[in-house]
C-alpha positions in Angstrom: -5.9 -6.7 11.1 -6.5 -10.7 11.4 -5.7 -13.0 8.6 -8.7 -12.7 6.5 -8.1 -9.1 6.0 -4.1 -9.5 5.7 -4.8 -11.7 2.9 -7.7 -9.4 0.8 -4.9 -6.6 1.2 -2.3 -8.7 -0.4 -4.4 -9.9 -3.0 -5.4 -5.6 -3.5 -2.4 -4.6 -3.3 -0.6 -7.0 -5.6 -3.4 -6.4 -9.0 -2.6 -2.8 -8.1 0.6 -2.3 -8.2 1.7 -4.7 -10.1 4.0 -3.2 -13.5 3.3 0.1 -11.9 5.5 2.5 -11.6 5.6 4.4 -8.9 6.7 7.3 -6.1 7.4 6.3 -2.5 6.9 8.8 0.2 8.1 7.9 3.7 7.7 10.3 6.3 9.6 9.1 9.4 11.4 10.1 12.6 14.5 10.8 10.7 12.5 13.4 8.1 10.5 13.2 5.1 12.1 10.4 1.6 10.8 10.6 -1.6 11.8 8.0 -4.4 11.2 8.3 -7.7 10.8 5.5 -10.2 10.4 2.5 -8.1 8.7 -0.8 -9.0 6.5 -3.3 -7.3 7.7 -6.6 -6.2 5.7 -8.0 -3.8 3.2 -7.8 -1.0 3.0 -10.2 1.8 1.6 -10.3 5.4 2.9 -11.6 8.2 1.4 -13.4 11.2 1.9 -12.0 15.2 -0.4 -14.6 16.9 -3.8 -13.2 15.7 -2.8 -10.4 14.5 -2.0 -9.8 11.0 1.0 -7.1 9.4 1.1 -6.3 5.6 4.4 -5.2 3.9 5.3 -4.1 0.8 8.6 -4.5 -1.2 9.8 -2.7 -4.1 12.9 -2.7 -6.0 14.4 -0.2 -3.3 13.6 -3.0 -0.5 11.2 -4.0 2.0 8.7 -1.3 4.4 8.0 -2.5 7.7 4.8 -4.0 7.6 2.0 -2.5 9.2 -1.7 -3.4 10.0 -3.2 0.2 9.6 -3.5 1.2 5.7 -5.5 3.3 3.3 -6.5 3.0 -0.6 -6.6 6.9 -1.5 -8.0 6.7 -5.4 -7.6 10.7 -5.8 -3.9 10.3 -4.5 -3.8 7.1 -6.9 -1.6 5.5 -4.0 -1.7 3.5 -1.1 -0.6 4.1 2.1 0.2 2.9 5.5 1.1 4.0 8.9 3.0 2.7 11.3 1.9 4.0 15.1 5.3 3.2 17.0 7.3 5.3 15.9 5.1 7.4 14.0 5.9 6.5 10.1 3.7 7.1 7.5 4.7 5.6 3.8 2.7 5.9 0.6 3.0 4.3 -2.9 1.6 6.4 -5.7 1.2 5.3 -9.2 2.9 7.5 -11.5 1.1 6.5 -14.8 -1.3 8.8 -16.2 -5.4 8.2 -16.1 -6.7 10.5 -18.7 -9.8 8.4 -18.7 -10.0 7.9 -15.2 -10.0 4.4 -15.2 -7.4 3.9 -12.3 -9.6 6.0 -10.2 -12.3 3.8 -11.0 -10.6 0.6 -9.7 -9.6 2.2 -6.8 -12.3 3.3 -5.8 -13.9 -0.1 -5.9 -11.4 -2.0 -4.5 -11.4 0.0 -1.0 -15.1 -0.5 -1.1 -14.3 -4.2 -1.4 -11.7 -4.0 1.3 -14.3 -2.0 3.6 -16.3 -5.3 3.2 -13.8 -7.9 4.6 -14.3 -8.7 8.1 
């Protein structure tokens, strides 16, 4: 992803998760991790030449950072994958949307990231 688009998913990102708690799901080379009751810290992106990496970091630390991620509003969680080794990691809100405003918001903000060129 360039800069522009590094930038609108840190900005996403950050509103989202922000005092959220949530349920990490990694699934790696060394097997599938799952941890419960994490919290949002930060999200940052960081610049290869013109290329552009987003990360995450929660209070169990930081993710690699990754230019290939998702918004998934019926999940309620982002995700990301990582092509080299194959990683996938996902952060899912674990608040409850009775009203389904959090789907709402999701759902427009990957149509506003869709948008960023």
């Amino acid at each position: 992803m360039n800069k522009t688009q590094a930038e609108a998913w840190v900005a996403e990102i950050t509103k989202l998760l922000t005092g959220k708690t949530l349920i990490a799901i990694g699934h790696t080379c060394t097997g599938l991790h799952i941890r419960q009751n994490e919290v949002f810290d930060k999200a940052y992106f960081v610049e290869h030449g013109e290329t552009c990496s987003v990360a995450v970091y929660t209070s169990y630390g930081v993710m690699t950072g990754s230019q290939i991620w998702q918004v998934k509003p019926d999940e309620r969680a982002v995700c990301c994958e990582i092509q080299d080794p194959d990683c996938r990691y996902l952060w899912a809100i674990v608040e409850p949307d009775d009203k389904g405003e959090l789907w709402q918001y999701m759902n427009k903000m990957q149509k506003r990231l869709w948008k960023v060129k």
